[in-house]
C-alpha positions in Angstrom: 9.4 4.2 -17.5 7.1 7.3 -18.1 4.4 8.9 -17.7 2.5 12.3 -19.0 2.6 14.4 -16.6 5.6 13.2 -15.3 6.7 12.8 -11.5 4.8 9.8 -10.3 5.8 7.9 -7.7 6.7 4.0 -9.2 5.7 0.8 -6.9 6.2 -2.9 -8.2 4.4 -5.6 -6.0 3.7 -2.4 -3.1 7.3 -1.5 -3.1 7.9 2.0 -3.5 11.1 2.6 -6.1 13.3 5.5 -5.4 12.8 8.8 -7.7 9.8 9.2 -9.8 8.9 9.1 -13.7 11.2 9.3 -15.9 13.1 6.6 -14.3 14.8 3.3 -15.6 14.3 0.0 -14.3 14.8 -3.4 -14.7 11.6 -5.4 -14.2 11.7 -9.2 -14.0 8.5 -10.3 -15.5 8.9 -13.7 -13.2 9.6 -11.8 -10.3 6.9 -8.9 -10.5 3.4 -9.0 -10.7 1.9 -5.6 -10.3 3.3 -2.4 -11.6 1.5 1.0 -9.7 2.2 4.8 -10.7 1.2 7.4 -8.8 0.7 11.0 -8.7 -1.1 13.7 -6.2 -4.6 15.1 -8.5 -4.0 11.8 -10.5 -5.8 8.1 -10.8 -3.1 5.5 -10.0 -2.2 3.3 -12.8 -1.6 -0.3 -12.5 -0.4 -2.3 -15.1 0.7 -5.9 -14.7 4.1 -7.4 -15.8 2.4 -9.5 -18.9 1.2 -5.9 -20.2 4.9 -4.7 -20.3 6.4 -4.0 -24.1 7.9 -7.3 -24.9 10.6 -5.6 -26.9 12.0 -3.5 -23.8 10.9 -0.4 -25.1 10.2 2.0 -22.3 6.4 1.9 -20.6 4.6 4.8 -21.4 1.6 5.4 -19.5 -0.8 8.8 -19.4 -2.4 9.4 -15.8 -5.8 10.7 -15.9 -6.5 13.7 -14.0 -9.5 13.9 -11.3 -11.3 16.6 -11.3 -11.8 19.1 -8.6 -14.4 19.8 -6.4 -17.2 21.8 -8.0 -20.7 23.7 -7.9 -23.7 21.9 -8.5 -27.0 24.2 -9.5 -30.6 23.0 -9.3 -32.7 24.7 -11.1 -36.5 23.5 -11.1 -39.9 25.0 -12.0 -41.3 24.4 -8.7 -41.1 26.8 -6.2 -38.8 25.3 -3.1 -38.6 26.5 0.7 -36.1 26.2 2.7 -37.0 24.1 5.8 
């Protein structure tokens, strides 16, 4: 299993797996319903068993990043006060 950036944390069915991306496993498609990657700054990714590469080639799955707080500016033509 991988993922860009690498590191996440793996969970099948709320299980945590030891060790984080790149990592081998051996997923039971029977036996598993929910795979769950995760990384601190990233979106989780779940993926269910029947989305798995039925050839058993490794999963590869991109986590999106979130972005940081930021600034938000206002600008308007009408004068504002402060109240």
């Amino acid at each position: 299993m991988l993922s860009t950036p690498p590191g996440a944390t793996v969970s099948l069915d709320g299980e945590t797996v030891p060790g984080s991306t790149p990592l081998t496993l051996r997923i039971d498609r029977a036996e598993v319903k929910e795979i769950r990657l995760e990384l601190q700054g990233y979106g989780d990714a779940r993926i269910t068993a029947a989305e798995l590469p039925a050839d058993g080639s490794p999963l590869s799955v991109t986590l999106v990043r979130i972005p940081g707080p930021g600034t938000l500016v206002i600008r308007s033509p009408f004068p504002v006060t402060a109240s």
